[in-house]
Each structure stands twice: as C-alpha cells, then as structure tokens.
N, C-alpha and C positions, 0 to 999 in steps of 0.2 A: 241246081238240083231240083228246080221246078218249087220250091217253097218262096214267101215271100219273108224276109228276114230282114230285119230293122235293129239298129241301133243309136236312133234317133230318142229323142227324149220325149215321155209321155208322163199323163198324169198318172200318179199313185191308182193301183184296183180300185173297185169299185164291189159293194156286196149288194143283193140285191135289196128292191124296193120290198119296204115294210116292214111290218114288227121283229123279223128274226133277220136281222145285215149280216154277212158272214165278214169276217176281218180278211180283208185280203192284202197282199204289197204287190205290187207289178213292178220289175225289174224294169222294164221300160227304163223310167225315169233316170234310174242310175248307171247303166249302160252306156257306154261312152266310148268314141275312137275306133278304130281301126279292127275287124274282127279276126286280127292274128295275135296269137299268143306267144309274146315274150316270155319264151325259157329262163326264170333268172339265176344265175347262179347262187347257194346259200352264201352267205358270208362267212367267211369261215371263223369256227370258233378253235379256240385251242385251249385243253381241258384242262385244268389244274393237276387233276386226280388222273388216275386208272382205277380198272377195278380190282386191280391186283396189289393197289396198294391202297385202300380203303380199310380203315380200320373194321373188320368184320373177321369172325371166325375163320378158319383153313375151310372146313366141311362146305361154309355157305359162299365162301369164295369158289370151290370147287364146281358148284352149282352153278353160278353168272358164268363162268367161264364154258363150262360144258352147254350152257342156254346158246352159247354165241354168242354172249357180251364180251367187247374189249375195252372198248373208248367209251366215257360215257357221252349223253348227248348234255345240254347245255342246264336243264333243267336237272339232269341226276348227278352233275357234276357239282349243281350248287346245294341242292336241297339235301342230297345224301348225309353231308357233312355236317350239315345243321343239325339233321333228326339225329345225329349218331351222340353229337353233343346233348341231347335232349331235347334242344330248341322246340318253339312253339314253330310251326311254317306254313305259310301263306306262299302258294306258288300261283303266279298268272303263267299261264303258257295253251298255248292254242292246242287243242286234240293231235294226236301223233306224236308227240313229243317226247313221248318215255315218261312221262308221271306215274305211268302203274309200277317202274323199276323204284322211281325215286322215291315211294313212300315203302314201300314192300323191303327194300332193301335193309335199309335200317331197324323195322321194325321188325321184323324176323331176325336179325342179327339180338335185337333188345330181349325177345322171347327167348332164345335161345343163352345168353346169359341170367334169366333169371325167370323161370318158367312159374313165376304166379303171376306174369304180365301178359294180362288179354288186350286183344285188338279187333275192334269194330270201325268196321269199311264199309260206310254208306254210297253208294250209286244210285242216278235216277233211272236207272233202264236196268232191266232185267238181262238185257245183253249185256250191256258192262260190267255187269255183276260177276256173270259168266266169266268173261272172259279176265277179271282179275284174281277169279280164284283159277282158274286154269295155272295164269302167271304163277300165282302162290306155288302151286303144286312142284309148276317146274324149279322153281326157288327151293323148295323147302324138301323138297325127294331124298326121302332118308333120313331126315334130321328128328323125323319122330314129332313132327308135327304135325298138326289136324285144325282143319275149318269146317264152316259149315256154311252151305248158299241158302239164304233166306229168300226167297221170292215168291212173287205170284203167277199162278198159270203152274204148279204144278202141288204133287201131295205135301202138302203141309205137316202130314203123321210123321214121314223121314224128316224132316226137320225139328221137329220134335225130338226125337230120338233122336239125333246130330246134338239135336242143346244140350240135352240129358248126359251126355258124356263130358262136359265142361271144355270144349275144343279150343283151342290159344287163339283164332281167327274167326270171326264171322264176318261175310261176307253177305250185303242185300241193300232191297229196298225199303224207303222210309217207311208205306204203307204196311210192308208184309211186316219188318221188324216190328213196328206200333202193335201191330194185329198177335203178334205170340209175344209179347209183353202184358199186353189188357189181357192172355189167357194165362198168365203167370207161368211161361214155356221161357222166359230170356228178362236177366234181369242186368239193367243199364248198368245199373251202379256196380259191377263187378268187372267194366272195364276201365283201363286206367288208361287207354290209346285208341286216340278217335282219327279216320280218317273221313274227308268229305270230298269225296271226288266228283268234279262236275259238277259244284255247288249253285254255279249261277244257272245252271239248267234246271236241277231240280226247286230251285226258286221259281224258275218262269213255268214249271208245271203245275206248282199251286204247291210245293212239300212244305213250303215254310212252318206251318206250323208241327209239321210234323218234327220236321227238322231240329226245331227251336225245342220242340220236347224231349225227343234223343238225344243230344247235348246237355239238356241241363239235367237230367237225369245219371248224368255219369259223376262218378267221383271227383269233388274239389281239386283231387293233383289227379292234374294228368296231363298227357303229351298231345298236341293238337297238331293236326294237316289239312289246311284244308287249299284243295283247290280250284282253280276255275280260268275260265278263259277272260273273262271281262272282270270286270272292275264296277259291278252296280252299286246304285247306293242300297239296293237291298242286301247286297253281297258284303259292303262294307259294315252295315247293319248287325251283321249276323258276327262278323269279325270285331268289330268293336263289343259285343254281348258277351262274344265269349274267350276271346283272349288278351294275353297282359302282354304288350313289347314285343310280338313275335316279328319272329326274322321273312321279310318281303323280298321274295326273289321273283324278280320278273322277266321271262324270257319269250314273251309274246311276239310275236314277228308280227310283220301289218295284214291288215284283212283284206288289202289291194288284191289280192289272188293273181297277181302276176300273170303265175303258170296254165294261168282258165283264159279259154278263150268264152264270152260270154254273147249272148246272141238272144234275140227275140226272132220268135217263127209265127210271124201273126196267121191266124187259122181263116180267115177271110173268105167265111164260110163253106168250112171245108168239113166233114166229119173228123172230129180228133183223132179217133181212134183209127182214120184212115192215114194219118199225117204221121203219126206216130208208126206204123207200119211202115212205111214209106222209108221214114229216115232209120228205122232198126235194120232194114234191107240194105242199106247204104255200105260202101268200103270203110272200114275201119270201127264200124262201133260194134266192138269185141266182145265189150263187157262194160253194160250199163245198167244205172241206177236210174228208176225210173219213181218220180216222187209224187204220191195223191194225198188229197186230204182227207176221204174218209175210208175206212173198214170195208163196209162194203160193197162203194164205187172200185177199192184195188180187187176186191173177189172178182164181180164184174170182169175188170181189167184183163184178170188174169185168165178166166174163161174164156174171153174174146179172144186174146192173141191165144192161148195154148191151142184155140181151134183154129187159126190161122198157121197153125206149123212150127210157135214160136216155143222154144224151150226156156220156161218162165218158172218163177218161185214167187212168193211175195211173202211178205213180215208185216206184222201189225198186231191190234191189240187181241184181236180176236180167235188169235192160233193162240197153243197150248203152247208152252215155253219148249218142248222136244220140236213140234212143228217148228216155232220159231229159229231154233238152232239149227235144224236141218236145213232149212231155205239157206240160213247164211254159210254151210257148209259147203252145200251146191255150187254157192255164187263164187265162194273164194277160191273154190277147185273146181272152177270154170266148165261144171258139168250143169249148168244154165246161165244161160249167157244174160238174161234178163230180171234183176230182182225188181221187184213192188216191192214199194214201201211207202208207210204215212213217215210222221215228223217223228216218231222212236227210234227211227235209225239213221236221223241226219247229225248224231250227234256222239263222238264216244265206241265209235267203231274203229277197228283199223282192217281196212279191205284195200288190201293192194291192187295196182293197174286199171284204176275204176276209167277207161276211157271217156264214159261221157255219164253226164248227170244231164236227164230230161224233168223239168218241173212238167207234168202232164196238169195236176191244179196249180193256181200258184200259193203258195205261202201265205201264213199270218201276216209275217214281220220281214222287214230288214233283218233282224239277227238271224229268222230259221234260213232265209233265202241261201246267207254268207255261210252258215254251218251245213245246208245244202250239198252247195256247189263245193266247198273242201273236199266233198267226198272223190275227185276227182284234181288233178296237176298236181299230186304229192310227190315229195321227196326228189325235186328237179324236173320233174316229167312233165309232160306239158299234156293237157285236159280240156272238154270241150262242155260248156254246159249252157243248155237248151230250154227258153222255156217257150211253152207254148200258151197265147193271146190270143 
C-alpha cells in the first residue's frame, strides 16, 4: 500500500528536548508477530439469571425487556444480584461490558420500592454521563422517575432548576458536581447510593480529590458501586477508604486485544497529514477513529481533511457539550465517516463497527494506547489499529 509498516520492536517515545518533555508511549515496542488479526471467539459464559427472572418490579422488568435485554452479559448477571441484596460492589470489567445495566438495574428497582432513596452516578467524561442517563431514561420510562445530568460545557441555571426538584438520580461529573455543591445547588449527604463508574479513569485525570470528597460527604449507610477496568493501587486506595467487605466480581477479559490487528506506519519523512489521507482513501476504512493529543492540533486536523473532501467531525474539550454530542451522533449513524478525537473519548464510549483506530499523535501511556485501540475488534469482529511514527 506504498506506506512503510513495522512491527518490529522499538524503544518507548520520546518527548521533546527541554524544559517542557511531552509524555509519550510508542507502541513500537510492544507490537509483536504477525500483522493478521485472530478473530477469537468469546468464551462462552452461561448466565445464572435472566432478566425475567431477576428479582425487580413487573413495570421495570417491562422496560429491560422492551430495551432489548434478554440474557444478561457476565458482569450484570453477577453484580445485579449483589446490588439487589444491597451489597456493597466493586466490579473490574473492561468498557462494553454492560456495567451501565448492572448498576442502573438494581438501583432503580431500590428507588422504586422506597422512594426517599437517591442515587448519585459519578462519570469522568461528560460523554458517559450522557449516555448513562440516556440508559436511565430507557430503564425507568414511566415509572415516574427523574434525574438530572450535571456537567460541564453546558448551562448550569437548568441544572440548577433540575436539583431544585429533589430528582431520585443524578447523574455527572466530579468537577461540575463539586462546583453546584460549593454553590449550595446539591447537597452529598442526602444520597444514600453512590455509583463510581470508571473510577480508575477518573483517578488518572487528576479527580481523586475530588472523588475522595463526594464520597465522603455522603451518608454513613449507604449502598456503594463502584467500578473500573484495572485494579490500581490508587483504585484500591479509594476502595479500601471507603468500603467494608464488599462483594469483588471480576469479569475482565485480557488486554491482548486479540481481535486488533496492530501495526506501526513509520512517517519516514512523509507529511502526516499526507499519510493519513492516503490510508482514509484505502478499501475498507468505513468508519475510523482517529486519535490527537491536543484541542487545537484536532481543529487543525479537521480543517485540513474537511478541505480535502473528507466528511469529518471531532470531539474534544473545546466544543460545547451539544457540539460534542452531535460529532458522536454523526459517527455512530455513519453520516461522517471520520471522528477526531483527544484522550476523552478513548475511554467509556460504546460506538459500534469502529473499523480502524489511527493514533495520528501517539499516546501518554500504555494504558491510554490499549483503551485506544478497544475502540475498535469489539464484540467478535476483527479491527485494525494504526499508529503513525
């Protein structure tokens, strides 16, 4: 295809010379064998539970089903049962995995028998935010329930006015929640059910302290979720703080990414942005993610190719959270074939038939690199992800 592509091993990035190093990781290094992608098959699980026979109301059972739940997946099949007994739960499981059912499920079933019990669901993205109170909705349609999404990048007054009605869910981020607290708009200690979704994420963005003051702000009894894909000793930190015996269910699948084929496209003094046109013209890349490190390098990005004939979107911190939602609309209903994006959206999305993930910069870390490329070879399907060196 005319590019030079290596899967040889190299040293770790490099950032540049002098007082500001940028943190980089170069896949290089850990790229290895053959660059064909073994489809593997999941292992199959088989469920203890349905959801038809989960202890939860007719009305909210009515809902999972009308959602298109049947079967649960491995994580809502364990953890459901737990939160329904009350259980404290710590779930490990990799992003896609249905964690937004398995906390949501029980805890709207708990509201719904005994409606002076609120629930606070922290996210570190404002996408995920999104998109777990969407789930609520569908969950909870008609049951006479109400949340409220806290974040940033939009009016803060409607949130306000959302608190003010005492709503059985909120739904946000650490920053926004803290910020209508210190304005005495949401007060912690009036919920008795905390979820932490994506907790080892919002640690590696600096929330801990945020975090660590949301929690302990809430009521001495209460019901605790929290979950994450990794197992850090920050994550453990935070689990040892703040709960007593809870129930570990862990259904993490390995980070080998099987389903990816992964590949280095050394640039070899090439213009990138020529490299990268080149291979978005190529047979098969449908629908890709294309990954920068900063704001205004993806605006850049997105100027260059839209003027090249490309039908592009991008996400990042610098759109308004309507912009942001529109870009991911576009991408998912394949009316741009192209999203940008920084490190906000490698993590806690669910975008189906991502064909290929391009790191156009590369990465902080090993961990963003692997939460990256997830974003493509889901659910059996085999994925192709690209960084450019």
């Amino acid at each position: 295809m005319g590019f030079n592509r290596t899967n040889s091993n190299r040293s770790f990035g490099r950032g540049n010379r002098g007082a500001h190093k940028i943190r980089m990781f170069d896949p290089s290094y850990v790229i290895q064998g053959a660059a064909v992608a073994k489809v593997v098959p999941q292992e199959e699980y088989i469920p203890q539970n349905s959801f038809a026979d989960f202890a939860i109301t007719d009305a909210l059972r009515h809902n999972i089903l009308s959602h298109g739940y049947i079967t649960p997946t491995p994580i809502q099949d364990q953890a459901i049962p737990a939160l329904l007994q009350g259980l404290d739960v710590v779930g490990i499981a990799n992003t896609g995995t249905g964690k937004t059912a398995a906390f949501l499920i029980p805890l709207i079933n708990k509201v719904l028998l005994d409606r002076t019990q609120r629930v606070l669901i922290v996210a570190p993205t404002r996408e995920l935010a999104v998109q777990i109170e969407q789930e609520f909705k569908a969950f909870a349609n008609r049951l006479n329930l109400f949340s409220v999404l806290c974040i940033g990048g939009v009016n803060m007054g409607r949130q306000i006015m959302g608190l003010s009605r005492h709503p059985n869910f909120v739904v946000g981020t650490p920053g926004r929640l803290k910020d209508l607290e210190q304005q005495g708009k949401l007060n912690f200690n009036t919920f008795a059910n905390i979820v932490l979704d994506e907790m080892d994420r919002m640690l590696d963005m600096g929330f801990i302290t945020d975090v660590t003051h949301i929690v302990s702000r809430l009521t001495a009894v209460r019901q605790s979720a929290f979950f994450s894909a990794t197992t850090s000793e920050s994550v453990q930190k935070i689990v040892r703080q703040f709960l007593k015996n809870p129930s570990v269910i862990s259904v993490k699948s390995s980070d080998s990414l099987e389903n990816v084929v992964q590949e280095v496209v050394k640039i070899s003094g090439q213009f990138k942005l020529d490299v990268l046109h080149r291979l978005l013209t190529q047979q098969g890349f449908d629908k890709v993610l294309v990954f920068g490190r900063t704001k205004h390098g993806l605006e850049k990005l997105a100027k260059d190719l839209g003027d090249r004939g490309f039908r592009v979107a991008a996400i990042h911190g610098n759109k308004n959270q309507n912009q942001r939602q529109r870009s991911l609309d576009e991408f998912k209903s394949n009316r741009v074939k192209v999203l940008l994006a920084t490190d906000v959206a490698s993590r806690g999305l669910d975008i189906n038939d991502v064909t290929h993930v391009i790191n156009y910069d590369l990465p902080e870390s090993y961990e963003d690199y692997i939460h990256r490329i997830g974003r493509t070879g889901r659910a059996g399907k085999k994925g192709t992800a690209l960084t450019l060196v």
